[in-house]
Each structure stands twice: as structure tokens, then as C-alpha cells.
N, C-alpha and C positions, 0 to 999 in steps of 0.2 A: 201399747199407747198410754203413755200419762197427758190427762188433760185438764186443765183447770177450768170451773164454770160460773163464772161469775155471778152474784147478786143472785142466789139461789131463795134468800132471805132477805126481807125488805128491812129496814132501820126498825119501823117499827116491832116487823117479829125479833127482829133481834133484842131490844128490851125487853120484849115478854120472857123471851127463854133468859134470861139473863137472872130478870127477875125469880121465874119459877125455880129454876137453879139452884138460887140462893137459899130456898127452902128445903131444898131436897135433901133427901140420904146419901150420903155416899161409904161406899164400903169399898174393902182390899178388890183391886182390877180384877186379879186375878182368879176371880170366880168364871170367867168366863175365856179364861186361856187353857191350850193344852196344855200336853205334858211337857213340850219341849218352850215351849212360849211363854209359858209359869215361870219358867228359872230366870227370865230375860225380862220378864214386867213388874210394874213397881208404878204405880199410878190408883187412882180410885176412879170409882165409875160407882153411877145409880144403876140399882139392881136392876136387872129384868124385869118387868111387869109393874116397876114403882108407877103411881101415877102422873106424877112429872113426865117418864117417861115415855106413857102412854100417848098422852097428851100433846108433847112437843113432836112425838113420832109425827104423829099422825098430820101436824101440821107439814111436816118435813117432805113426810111420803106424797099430802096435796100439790104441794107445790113440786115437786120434781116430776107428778104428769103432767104440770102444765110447762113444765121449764124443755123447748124442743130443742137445743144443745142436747140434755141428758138424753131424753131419748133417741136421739140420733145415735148417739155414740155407743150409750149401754142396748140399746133394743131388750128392755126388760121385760123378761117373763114371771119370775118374781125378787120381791125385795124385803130382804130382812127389815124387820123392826127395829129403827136406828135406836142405837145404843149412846151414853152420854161419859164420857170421861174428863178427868181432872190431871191436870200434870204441876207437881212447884215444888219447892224444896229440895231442888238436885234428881225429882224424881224421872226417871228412862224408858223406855222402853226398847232394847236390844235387837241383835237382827233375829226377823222370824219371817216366816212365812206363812199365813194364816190358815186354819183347817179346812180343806178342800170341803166337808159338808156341814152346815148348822144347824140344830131343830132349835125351832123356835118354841121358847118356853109355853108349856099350860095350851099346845097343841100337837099333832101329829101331822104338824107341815116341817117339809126340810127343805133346804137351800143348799144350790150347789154353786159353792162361791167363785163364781167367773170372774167377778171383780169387784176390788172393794175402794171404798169411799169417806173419806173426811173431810167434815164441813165444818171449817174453823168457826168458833162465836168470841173468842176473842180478838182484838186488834195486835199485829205484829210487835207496837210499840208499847205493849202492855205487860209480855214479860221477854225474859233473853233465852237464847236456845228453843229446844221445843221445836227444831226440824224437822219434819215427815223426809229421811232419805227411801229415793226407792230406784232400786237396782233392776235394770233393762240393758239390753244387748248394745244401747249406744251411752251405755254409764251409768251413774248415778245422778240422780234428779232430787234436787233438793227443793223442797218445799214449806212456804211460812204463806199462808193467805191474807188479805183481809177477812175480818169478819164476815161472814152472810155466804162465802165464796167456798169452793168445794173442791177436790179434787180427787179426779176416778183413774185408777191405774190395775191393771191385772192383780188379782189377786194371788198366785203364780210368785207375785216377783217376791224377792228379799227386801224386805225394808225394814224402818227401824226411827222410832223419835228419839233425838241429841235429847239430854239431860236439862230442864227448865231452873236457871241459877239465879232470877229475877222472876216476880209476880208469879203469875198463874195463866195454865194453857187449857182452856175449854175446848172440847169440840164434842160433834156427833160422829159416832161410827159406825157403820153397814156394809152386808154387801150385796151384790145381784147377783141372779141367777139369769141369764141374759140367754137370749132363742138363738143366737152361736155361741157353742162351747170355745169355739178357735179365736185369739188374739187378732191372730192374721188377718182373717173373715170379716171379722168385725172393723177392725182396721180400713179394709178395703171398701168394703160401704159405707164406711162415715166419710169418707175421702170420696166418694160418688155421690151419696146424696150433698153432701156441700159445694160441690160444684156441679151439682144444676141446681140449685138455691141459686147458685150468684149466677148462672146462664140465664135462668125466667127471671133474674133482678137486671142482667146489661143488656138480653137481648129478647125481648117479650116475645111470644108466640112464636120463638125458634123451632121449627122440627126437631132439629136433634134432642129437646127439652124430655119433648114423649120418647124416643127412641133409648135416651138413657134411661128413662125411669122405668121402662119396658124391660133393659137390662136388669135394674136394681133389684125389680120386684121377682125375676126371675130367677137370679140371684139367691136370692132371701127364702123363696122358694122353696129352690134347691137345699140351700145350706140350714136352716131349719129346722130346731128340734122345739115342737110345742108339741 
């Protein structure tokens, strides 16, 4: 499932990290690629543990408990420390597929990447290129956000950002380690819980309302790894 989630980030946090940004460090991306991913990136990103980064995470991370699209979708058990990258200058990043586990710096937590996440901070019209393509069984899904807006896709899949030949491409990156390892899984419950949202929205105090959510929770239950 690729899906995009609107207004993750309000205008105004978006000038703060914009701001912060502006002052930050940024170094060669590829401190934070593997062996196969290295050959294929070519972008900057602020380190690990910068406090910029710290910072904006953790605003990032607030707001995505409160944002109930994301958790619908990811059912998060945990979630890396979002990371910050820069793309201009013709700079790319290639096809790759992201490393199945991450430790998170300056602890002994790790993350098993069920699905990962970009939250563009710039607007579309601010540079050219700079596509998030990503590869699923019904094609390629190409992606350019407004600012504040985010998009969560398998981690699993092949993707890859077109080369920035105009401005400059900000965004945040992370990813989750979500309570189903299964695509599928996950799939089918965000498809169940959104239609009894809109069942208790057109038809109040329906029976069937409880008896799906009897399924979901059963469900989830079942398929569950915390």
C-alpha cells in the first residue's frame, strides 16, 4: 500500500523546520546507506543525533500520534528517529531498497523496517525533479507532495528519487516497525477500519458498527506481533 497523508505539519511548523534547517549541518547522505545503497546516493542529510534533528524529530514523531490516518495505516510499534535530507544540483538517489533492520544511533534499540516514510518540507513548485518513484505489484507510483504532506509505502519495495535539476528538495525520512510484519495484513485492516469510520459517520448506532470492530480487533489479535 502506498498512501499519502495529508497536512502531517501545519504552515506554521513548517517554517520552523525550514528555519532550523537553514542552520543546520549537513554532510555526504551517505553515512547512513548500505553497501548496496551507497553506490546509488548522492544527496546530504544532517547527521544523526544533530540537534536540529533532534528537535524537529521529535516534533515530527508528536504529531504523527496524533495524526489517526497514520496510525490506521502503519499500526506503529516503533518508529525511527526521522532523519533530514537535501537533494539540488542534479543530485539522485538510484533504485534501492532500504535495509530490512536500523539501530538507532547512541542506543541499543533497533527497528525492523515494515515501512518507510517521506515528508516533503518543500513545495512541488520550488524545485524540478525530485520524484519519490516506488515500485508495487500494480507499477510505479510516482510521488512529488505538497509541503507538510507525507507518504508511507512498504519498505520491501524498490524505489528511488529522479535527479533535482531546479532548487532544492527537503524532506524528513524514517521508518516503522509496525505490530504486522505483513503488507497484506495491514492492508486489510486499514480497508476495515475506514469503512466503519464512514459506517458510525452514515449510519449512527448500526449493529454491524460493533460486529466489524469485533472482527478488527480479533483480527489484530490474531495477526500481532508486540
Amino acid at each position: 500500500m502506498v498512501l499519502q497523508i495529508p497536512d502531517v505539519l501545519s504552515q506554521e511548523q513548517m517554517a520552523r523546520a525550514r528555519r532550523m534547517l537553514q542552520t543546520a549541518e549537513w554532510v555526504d547522505g551517505r553515512i547512513t546507506a548500505g553497501h548496496q545503497s551507497a553506490r546509488a546516493k548522492d544527496n546530504l542529510q544532517v547527521p544523526e543525533g544533530h540537534p536540529v534533528a533532534r528537535q524537529l524529530g521529535e516534533m515530527i514523531l508528536a504529531e504523527l500520534q496524533r495524526n489517526a490516518l497514520f496510525v490506521s495505516a502503519a499500526l506503529p510499534l516503533k518508529v525511527f528517529p526521522p532523519l533530514f535530507n537535501r537533494y539540488e544540483g542534479g543530485q539522485s538517489f538510484g533504485n534501492h531498497v532500504d535495509n530490512a533492520i536500523r539501530s538507532v544511533a547512541g542506543a541499543s534499540t533497533r527497528v525492523r523496517t515494515d515501512l518507510s516514510a517521506t515528508l516533503f518540507l518543500t513545495e512541488p513548485d520550488e524545485y524540478d525533479g525530485g520524484e519519490l518513484l516506488v515500485e508495487d505489484t500494480f507499477g510505479v507510483h510516482s510521488v512529488k507532495l505538497p509541503a507538510g504532506h507525507l507518504v508511507l509505502y512498504p519498505a520491501s519495495s524498490l524505489h528511488h528519487v529522479r535527479p533535482v535539476t531546479r532548487g532544492a528538495r527537503l524532506a524528513s525520512f524514517f521508518w516503522i516497525q509496525s505490530m504486522l510484519r505483513d503488507d497484506g495484513e495491514r492492508t486489510l485492516l486499514f480497508d476495515l477500519d475506514t469503512a466503519i469510520q464512514r459506517l458510525t459517520v452514515d449510519v449512527p448506532a448500526h449493529p454491524a458498527a460493533v460486529q466489524l470492530t469485533a472482527v478488527y480487533h480479533n483480527l489484530l489479535r490474531r495477526w500481532a506481533d508486540v
